[in-house]
GULO-48042 format. One record per residue (C-alpha): residue number from 1; residue in three letters; z, y, x. Coordinates in steps of 0.05 Angstrom, whole numbers, plus 32768, in hexadecimal, padded with zeros to 4 digits. Example, Ala and Ser with C-alpha at 12.3 -4.5 7.8 and 13.67 -1.06 7.14 Angstrom:
2
SITE   nr  rest     w     v     u
SITE    1   Ala  809C  7FA6  80F6
SITE    2   Ser  808F  7FEB  8111
REM end
This chain:
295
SITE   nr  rest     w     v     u
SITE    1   Unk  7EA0  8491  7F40
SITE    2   Unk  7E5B  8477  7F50
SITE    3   Unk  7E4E  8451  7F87
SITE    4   Unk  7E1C  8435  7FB5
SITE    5   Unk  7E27  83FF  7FE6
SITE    6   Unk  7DFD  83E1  8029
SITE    7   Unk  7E24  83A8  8048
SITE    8   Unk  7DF8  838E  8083
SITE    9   Unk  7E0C  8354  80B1
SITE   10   Unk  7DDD  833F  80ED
SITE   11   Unk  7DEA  8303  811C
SITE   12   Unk  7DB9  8302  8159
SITE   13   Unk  7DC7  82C0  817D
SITE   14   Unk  7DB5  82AF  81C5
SITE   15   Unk  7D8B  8277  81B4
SITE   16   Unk  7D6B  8261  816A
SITE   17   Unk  7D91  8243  8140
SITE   18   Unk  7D79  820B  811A
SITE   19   Unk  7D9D  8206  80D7
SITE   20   Unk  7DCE  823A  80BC
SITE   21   Unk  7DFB  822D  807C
SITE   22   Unk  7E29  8260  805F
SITE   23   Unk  7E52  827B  802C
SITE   24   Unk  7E4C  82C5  8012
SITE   25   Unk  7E7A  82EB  7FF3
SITE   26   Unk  7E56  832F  7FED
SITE   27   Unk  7E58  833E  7FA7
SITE   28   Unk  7E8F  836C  7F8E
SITE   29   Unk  7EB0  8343  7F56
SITE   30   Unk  7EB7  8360  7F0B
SITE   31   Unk  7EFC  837B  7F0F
SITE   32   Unk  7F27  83A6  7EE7
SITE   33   Unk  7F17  83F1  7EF6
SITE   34   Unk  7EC2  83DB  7F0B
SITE   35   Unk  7E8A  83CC  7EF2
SITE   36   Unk  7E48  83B2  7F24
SITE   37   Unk  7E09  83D9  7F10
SITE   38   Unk  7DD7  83B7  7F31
SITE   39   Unk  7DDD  8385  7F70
SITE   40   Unk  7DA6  8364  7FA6
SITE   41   Unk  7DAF  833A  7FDE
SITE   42   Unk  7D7D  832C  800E
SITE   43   Unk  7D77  8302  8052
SITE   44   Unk  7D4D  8307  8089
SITE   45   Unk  7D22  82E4  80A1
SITE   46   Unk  7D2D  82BD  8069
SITE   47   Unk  7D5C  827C  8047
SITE   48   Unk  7D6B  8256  8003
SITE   49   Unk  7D9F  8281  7FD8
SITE   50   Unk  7DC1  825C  7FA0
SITE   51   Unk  7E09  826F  7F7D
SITE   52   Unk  7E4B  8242  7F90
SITE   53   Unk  7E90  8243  7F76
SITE   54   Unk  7EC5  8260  7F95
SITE   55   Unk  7EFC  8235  7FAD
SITE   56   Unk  7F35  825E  7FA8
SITE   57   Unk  7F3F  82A3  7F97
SITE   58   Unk  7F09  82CD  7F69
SITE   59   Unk  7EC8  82DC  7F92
SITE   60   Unk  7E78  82D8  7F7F
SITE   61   Unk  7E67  82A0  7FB7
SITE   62   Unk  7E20  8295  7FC4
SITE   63   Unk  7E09  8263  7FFB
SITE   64   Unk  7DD1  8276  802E
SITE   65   Unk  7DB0  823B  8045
SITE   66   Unk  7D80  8246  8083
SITE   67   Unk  7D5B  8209  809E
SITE   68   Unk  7D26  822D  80CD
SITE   69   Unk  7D29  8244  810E
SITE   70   Unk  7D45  828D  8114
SITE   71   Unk  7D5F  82B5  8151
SITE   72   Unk  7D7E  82E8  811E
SITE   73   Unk  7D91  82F0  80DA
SITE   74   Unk  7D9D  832A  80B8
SITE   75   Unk  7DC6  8328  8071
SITE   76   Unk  7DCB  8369  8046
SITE   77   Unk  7DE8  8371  800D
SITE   78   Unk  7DDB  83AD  7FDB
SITE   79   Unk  7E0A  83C9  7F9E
SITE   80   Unk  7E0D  83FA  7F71
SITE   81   Unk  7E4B  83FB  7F4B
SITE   82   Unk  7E7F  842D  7F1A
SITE   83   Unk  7ECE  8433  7F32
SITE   84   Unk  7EF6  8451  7EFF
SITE   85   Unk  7F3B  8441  7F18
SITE   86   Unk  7F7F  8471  7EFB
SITE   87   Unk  7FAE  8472  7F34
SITE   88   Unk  7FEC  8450  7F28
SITE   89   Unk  8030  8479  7F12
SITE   90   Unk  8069  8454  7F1B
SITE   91   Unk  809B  8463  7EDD
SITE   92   Unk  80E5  8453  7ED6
SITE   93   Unk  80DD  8419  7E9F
SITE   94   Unk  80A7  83F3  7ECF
SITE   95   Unk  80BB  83AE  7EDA
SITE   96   Unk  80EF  839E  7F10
SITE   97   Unk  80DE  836A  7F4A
SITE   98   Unk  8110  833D  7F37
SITE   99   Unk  80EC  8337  7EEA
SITE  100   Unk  80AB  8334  7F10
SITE  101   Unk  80BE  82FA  7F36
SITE  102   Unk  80DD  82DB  7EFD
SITE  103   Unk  809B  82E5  7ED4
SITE  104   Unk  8070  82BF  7F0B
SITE  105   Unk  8096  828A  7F17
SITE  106   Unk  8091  827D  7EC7
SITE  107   Unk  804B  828B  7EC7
SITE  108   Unk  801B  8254  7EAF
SITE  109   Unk  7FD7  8271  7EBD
SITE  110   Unk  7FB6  8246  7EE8
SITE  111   Unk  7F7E  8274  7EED
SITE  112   Unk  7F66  8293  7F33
SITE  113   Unk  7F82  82D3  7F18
SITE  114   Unk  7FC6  82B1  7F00
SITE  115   Unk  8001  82D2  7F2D
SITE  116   Unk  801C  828C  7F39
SITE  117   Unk  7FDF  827F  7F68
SITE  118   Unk  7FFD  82B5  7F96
SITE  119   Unk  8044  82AC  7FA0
SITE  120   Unk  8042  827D  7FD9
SITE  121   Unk  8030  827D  8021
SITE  122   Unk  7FE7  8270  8031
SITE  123   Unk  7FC4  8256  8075
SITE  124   Unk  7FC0  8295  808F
SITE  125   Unk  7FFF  82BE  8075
SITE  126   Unk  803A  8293  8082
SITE  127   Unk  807C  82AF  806F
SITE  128   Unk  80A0  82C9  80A9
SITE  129   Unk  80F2  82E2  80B3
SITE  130   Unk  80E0  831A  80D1
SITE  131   Unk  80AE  8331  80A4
SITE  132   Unk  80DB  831B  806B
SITE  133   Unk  810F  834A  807F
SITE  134   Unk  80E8  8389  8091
SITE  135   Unk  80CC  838E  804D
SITE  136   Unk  8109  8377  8029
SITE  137   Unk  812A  83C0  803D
SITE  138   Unk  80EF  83DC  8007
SITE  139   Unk  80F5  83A0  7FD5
SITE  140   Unk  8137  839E  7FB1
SITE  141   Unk  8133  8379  7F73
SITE  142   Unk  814D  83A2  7F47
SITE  143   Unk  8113  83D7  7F62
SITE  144   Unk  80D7  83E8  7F2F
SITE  145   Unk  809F  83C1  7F43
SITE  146   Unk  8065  83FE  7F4E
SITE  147   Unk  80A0  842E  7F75
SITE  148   Unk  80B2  83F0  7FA9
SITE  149   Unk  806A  83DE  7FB5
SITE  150   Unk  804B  8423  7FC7
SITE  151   Unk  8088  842B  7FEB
SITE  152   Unk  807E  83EB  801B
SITE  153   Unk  803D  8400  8023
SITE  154   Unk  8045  8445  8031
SITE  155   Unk  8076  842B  8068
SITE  156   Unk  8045  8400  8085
SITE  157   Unk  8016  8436  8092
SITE  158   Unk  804B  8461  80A7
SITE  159   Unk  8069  8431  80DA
SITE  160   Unk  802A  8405  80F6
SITE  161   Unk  7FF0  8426  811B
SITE  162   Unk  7FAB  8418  8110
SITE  163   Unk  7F8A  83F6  814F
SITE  164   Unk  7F4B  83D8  814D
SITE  165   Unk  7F57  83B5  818D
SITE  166   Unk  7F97  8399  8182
SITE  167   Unk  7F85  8360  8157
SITE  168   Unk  7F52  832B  814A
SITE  169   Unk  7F39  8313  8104
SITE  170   Unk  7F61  82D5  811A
SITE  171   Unk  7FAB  82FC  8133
SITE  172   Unk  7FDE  82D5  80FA
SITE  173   Unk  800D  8309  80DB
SITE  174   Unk  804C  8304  8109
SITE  175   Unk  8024  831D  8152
SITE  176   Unk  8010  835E  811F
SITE  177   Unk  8056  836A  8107
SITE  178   Unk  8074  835E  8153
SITE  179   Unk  8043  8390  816C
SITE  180   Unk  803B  83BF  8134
SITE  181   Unk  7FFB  83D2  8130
SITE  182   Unk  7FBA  83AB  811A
SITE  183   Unk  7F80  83C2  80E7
SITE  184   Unk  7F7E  83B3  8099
SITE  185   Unk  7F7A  8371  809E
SITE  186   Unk  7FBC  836C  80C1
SITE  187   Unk  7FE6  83A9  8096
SITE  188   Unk  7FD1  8378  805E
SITE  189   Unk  7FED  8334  8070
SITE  190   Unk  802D  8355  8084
SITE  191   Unk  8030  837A  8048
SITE  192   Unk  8020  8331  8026
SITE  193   Unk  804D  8304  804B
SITE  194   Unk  8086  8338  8039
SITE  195   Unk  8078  8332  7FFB
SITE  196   Unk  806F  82F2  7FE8
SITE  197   Unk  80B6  82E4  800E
SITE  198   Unk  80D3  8310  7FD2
SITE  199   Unk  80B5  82E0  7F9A
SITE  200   Unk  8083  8310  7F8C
SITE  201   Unk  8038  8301  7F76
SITE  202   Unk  800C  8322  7FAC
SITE  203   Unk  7FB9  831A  7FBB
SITE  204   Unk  7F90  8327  7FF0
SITE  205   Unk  7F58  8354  7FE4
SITE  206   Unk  7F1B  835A  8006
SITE  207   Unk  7EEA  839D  7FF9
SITE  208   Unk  7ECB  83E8  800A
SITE  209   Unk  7EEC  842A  8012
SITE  210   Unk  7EC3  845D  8002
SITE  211   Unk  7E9C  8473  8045
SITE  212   Unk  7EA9  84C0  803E
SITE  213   Unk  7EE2  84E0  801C
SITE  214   Unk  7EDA  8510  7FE9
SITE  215   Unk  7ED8  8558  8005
SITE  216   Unk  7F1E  8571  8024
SITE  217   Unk  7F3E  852E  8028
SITE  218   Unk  7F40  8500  805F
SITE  219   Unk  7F1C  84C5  8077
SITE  220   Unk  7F38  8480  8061
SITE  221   Unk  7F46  8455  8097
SITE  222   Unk  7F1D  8419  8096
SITE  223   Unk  7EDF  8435  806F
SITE  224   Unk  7EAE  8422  80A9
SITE  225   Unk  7EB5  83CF  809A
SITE  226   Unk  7ED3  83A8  8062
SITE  227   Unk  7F12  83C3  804D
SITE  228   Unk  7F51  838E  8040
SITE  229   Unk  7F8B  839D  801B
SITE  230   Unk  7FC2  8384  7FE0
SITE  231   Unk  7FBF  837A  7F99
SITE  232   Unk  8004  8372  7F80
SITE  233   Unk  801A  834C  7F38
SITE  234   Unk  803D  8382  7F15
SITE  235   Unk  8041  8359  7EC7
SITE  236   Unk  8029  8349  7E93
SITE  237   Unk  801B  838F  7E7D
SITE  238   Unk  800D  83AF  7EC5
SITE  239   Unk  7FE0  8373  7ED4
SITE  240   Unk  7FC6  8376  7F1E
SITE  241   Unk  7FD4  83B3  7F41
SITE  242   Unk  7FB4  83C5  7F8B
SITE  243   Unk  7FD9  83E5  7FC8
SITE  244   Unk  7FBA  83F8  8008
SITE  245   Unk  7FE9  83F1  803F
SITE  246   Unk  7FBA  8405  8078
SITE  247   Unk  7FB1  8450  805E
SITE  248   Unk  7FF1  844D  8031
SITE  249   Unk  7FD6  8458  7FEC
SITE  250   Unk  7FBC  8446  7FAD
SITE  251   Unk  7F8B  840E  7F9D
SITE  252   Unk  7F5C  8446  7F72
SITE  253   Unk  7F13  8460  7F73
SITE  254   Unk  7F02  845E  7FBC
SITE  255   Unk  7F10  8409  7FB5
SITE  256   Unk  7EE4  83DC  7FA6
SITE  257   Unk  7EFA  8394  7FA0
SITE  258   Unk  7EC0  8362  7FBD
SITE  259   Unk  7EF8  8329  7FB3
SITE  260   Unk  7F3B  8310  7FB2
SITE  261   Unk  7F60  82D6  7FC6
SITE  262   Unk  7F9F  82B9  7FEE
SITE  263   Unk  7F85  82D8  802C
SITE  264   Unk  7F4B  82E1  805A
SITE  265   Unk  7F35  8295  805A
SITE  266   Unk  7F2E  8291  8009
SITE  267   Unk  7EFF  82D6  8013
SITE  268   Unk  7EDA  82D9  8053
SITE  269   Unk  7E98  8304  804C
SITE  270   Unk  7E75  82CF  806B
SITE  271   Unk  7E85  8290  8082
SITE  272   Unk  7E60  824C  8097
SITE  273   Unk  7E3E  8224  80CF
SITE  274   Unk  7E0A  822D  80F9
SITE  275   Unk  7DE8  81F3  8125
SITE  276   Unk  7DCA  8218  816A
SITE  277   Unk  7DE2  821E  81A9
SITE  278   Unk  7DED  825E  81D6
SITE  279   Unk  7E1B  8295  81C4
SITE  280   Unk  7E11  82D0  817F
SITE  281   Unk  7E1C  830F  8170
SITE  282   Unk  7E30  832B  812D
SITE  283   Unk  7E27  8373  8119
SITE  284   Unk  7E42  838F  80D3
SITE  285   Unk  7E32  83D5  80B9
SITE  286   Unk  7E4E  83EA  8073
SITE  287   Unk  7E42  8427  8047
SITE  288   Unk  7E64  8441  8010
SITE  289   Unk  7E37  847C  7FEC
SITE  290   Unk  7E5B  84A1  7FB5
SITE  291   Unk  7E1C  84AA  7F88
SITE  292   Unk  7E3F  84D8  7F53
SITE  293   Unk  7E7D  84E6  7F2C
SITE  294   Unk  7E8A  84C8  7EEB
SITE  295   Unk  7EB8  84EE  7EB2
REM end
């Protein structure tokens, strides 16, 4: 599939703002399964651009400095990229969890995409004993690795409901689980936390759905904003495999990965300071164009 993507982000604030500095992570990383075509940023009214390193996780950072007085700014980001993405088909020789575990711990990639870098709990998705136990009725160890993970996140979807108003970008992963019910962001640190509780490798993954589903199937939830959801370490061989706990599928080709890391804080669209005073408002609009269908 071909795709093309609008990301726009607007902040109006109530009086001008002075200086502005900020980290962007806007541009869908190259990932197994895509390729970007062609990609543009641009910011207005205006600011110094320049590339930065990620510190933690895989992203394409760039840092927007504005140093000029501006009662709005407006940063959209443009894509155009190919998904080609098999759906996973879990088989009865996949790996077990208890291997998988076993595997990680012995890993000794120290790379950003290394499964040992996602074992752990992070500042946002502690590990938590009631989280723990929920999943640990899908994650036997002796369980194939692809059958238990679509089947914790089919669960998820199955048992949470989707409420925009139930949670803040802030809510930790224990007031979601208490209340069941949250949006992506939430079905995914759950999913996480539960995870990582087994021993298993997990990411966080930040991205698009698809804005409108092919004809006769249903609308994704979560294709109006960035999408979050898992990546889970399934081996050597399997290598990085993505499950999306809010809709209870497949990571395939309606995803696109913008980034991945521990959790939100390692891959925060946009993130920074801004010296002003008076309050802001911040509007985000994303589109997800299926441009045409590749064989």
């Amino acid at each position: 599939m071909f795709y093309g993507i609008r990301h726009v982000t607007r902040f109006d604030y109530a009086q001008p703002v002075a200086f502005a500095r900020c980290n962007l992570r806007l541009k869908p990383i190259l990932w197994s399964g895509q390729t970007i075509e062609d990609y543009r940023l641009t910011v207005q009214p205006g600011g110094r651009t320049y590339p930065a390193r990620a510190e933690a996780g895989l992203a394409n950072v760039v840092r927007l400095v504005v140093e000029h007085d501006a009662s709005s700014l407006t940063i959209e980001s443009r894509a155009r990229i190919r998904v080609h993405r098999p759906i996973p088909v879990p088989a009865p020789d996949d790996p077990t969890l208890r291997q998988i575990a076993a595997w990680a711990r012995e890993s000794r990639d120290p790379t950003p995409a290394g499964p040992a870098a996602y074992l752990f709990p992070s500042p946002l998705i502690p590990l938590d004993r009631d989280i723990a136990a929920w999943c640990a009725e899908e994650l036997d160890p002796d369980r194939g690795i692809l059958d238990a993970g679509i089947a914790l996140a089919r669960r998820i979807q199955r048992d949470f409901t989707f409420d925009p108003t139930a949670t803040l970008v802030d809510t930790p992963p224990h007031e979601a689980f208490a209340q069941r019910g949250g949006v992506c962001q939430d079905f995914a640190q759950i999913m996480l936390s539960g995870l990582r509780a087994a021993g298993l490798p997990a990411a966080y993954v930040s991205g698009y759905l698809r804005t409108l589903p092919p004809p006769g199937q249903p609308r994704l939830v979560g294709a109006d904003a960035t999408h979050a959801w898992v990546l889970l370490w399934c081996g050597p061989k399997l290598g990085w495999v993505g499950v999306d706990p809010t809709n209870g599928i497949w990571m395939a080709e309606d995803h696109i990965v913008v980034a991945i890391g521990r959790d939100y804080a390692d891959i925060a669209p946009i993130d920074g300071i801004v010296l002003g005073s008076g309050a802001q408002d911040m509007r985000v609009s994303v589109d997800v164009e299926p441009l045409d269908v590749v064989a």
